[in-house]
C-alpha angles and dihedrals in degrees: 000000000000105000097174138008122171145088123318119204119194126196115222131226101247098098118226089358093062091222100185100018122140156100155292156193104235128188126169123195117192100194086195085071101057094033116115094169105062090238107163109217121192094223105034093157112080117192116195122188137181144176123251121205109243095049110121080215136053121222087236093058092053105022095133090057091044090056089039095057089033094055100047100043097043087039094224116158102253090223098049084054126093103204113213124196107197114193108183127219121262144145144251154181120037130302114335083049114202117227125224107207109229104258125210110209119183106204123207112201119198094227125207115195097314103336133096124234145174101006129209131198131196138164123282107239129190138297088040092041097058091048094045078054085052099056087033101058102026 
């Protein structure tokens, strides 16, 4: 069940300058919420985040500070959470345009204490990625 979808803003860490300041597309999924089976699910929060277009920052940039701030304000156990990076597909350059197929990325972060670290990405495979569509594009 989708619990929140907006915008996310994050402040940087460059003072009065807002280095590393932006913005986000957020969605967050609890799977206990929708669930009438009573099906346990190791990961039952799924964060979704995407880039907007007038951002000066892009998540992937600054994905260890965006799970950082998402995880404390929305108090969500950083290890009960699947982090998803969507990047949807879209073209460039002049005619013939080039397409850039959209792209799904799950992130582990190594986390100490509360903070984020070292991520690593990889590509979202079947069958998680279908249902990560689903919730996506229902």
């Amino acid at each position: 069940m989708l619990v929140h979808d907006d915008i996310f803003f994050w402040h940087g860490w460059g003072g009065k300058l807002k280095l590393g300041s932006g913005k986000c597309r957020l969605r967050i999924y609890d799977l206990k919420r929708g669930d009438k089976k009573g099906l346990m699910h190791l990961r039952p929060i799924i964060v979704v985040v995407s880039d907007v277009e007038d951002s000066k920052m892009s998540v992937r940039s600054c994905s260890s500070h965006i799970a950082t701030l998402v995880s404390k304000e929305f108090n969500i156990d950083p290890h009960r959470m699947l982090w998803v990076e969507y990047y949807p597909e879209h073209q460039y350059g002049v005619e013939p345009l080039h397409d850039i197929p959209e792209k799904f990325d799950a992130v582990e972060f190594e986390w100490h204490g509360d903070k984020a670290i070292q991520p690593k990405w990889r590509e979202l495979k079947a069958p998680l990625l279908d249902e990560v569509k689903k919730l996506i594009f229902a």
